[in-house]
N, C-alpha and C positions, 0 to 999 in steps of 0.2 A: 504494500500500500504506500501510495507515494501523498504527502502533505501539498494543500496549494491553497491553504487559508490560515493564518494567523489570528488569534485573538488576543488583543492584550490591554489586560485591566490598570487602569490607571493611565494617565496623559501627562501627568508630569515628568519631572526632569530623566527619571529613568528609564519611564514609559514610553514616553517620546523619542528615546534613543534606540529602544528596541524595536518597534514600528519603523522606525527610519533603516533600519540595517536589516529588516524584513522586508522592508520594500523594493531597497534595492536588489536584493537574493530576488527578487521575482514571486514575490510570495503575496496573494491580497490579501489585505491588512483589514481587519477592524479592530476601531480605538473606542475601547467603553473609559467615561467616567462620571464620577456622579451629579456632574453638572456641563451643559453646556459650551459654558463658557469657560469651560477648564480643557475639555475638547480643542476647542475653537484654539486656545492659548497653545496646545500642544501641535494642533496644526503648523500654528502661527512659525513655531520653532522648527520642525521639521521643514517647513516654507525655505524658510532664511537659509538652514543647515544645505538645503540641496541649490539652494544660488550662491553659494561658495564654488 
């Protein structure tokens, strides 16, 4: 069986890194957290980290 979805709880600072280095592996990501705009914030970072 081969994997080709991530789930990863939490959007913060380490959450966000691990989403971000799943995504690039080629993996679709979903990012749970308990708020919106905690989400939104971890996007925010991930954003930024991939326009370096």
């Amino acid at each position: 069986m081969k994997f080709r979805k991530v789930g990863v709880i939490g959007a913060g600072q380490m959450g966000n890194g691990i989403a971000h280095v799943c995504a690039l592996a080629g993996y679709e990501v979903a990012l749970y957290d308990i708020s919106r705009e905690r989400i939104e914030a971890g996007l925010a970072t991930i954003d930024g980290n991939m326009a370096r």
